[in-house]
C-alpha positions as CSV (number, residue, x, y, z in Angstrom):
1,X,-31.5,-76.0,14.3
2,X,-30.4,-77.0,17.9
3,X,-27.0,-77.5,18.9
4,X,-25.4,-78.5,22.3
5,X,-22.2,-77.3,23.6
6,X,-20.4,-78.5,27.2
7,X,-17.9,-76.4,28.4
8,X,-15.8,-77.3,31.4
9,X,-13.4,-75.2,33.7
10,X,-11.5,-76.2,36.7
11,X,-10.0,-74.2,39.5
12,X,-9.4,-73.4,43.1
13,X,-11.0,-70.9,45.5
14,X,-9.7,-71.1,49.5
15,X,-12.5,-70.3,51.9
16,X,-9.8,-68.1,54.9
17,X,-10.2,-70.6,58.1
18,X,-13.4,-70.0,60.3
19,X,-15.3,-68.6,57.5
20,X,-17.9,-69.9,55.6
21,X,-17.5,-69.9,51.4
22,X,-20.3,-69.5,48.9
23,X,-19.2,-69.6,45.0
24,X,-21.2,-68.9,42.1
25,X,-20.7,-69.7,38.5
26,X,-23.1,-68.1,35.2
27,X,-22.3,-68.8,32.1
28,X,-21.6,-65.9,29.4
29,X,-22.6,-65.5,26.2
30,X,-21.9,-63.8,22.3
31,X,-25.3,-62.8,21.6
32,X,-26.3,-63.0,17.7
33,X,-29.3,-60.9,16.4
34,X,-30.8,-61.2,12.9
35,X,-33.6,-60.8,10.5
36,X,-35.1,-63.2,8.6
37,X,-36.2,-61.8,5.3
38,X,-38.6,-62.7,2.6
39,X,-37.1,-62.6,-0.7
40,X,-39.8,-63.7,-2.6
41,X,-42.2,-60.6,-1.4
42,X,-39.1,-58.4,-0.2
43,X,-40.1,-57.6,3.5
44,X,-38.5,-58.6,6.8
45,X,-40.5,-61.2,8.3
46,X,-39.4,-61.2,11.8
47,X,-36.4,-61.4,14.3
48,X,-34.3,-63.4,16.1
49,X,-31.4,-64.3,18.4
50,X,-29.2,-66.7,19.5
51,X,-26.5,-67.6,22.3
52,X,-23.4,-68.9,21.9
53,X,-21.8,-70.1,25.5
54,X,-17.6,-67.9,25.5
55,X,-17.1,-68.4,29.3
56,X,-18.3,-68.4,32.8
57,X,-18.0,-65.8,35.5
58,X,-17.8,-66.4,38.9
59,X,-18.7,-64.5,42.3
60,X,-17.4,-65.4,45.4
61,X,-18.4,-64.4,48.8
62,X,-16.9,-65.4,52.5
63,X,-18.8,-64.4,56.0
């Protein structure tokens, strides 16, 4: 199953006068882990994971 998700976030960051700005965004993530078993011959059959966007996190760096 693939699903798609936007996520949006607005806000402000001032760059002091004579400097130069630089602003990075990542997004964040729950991370889900599971098995998938085999009932039928009762054995774990393999892994997986999956990502499910919370948030972003920013950096921000002035020279």
């Amino acid at each position: 199953m693939t699903d798609t998700v936007t996520n949006t976030e607005s806000g402000i960051y001032t760059v002091p006068s004579g400097k130069y700005g630089h602003l990075e965004s990542y997004p964040l993530y729950d991370v889900y882990r599971f098995e998938v078993y085999d009932t039928l011959f009762d054995y774990v059959r393999g892994y997986g994971e999956v990502n499910r966007p919370v948030g972003y996190c920013y950096n921000h760096y002035d020279s």
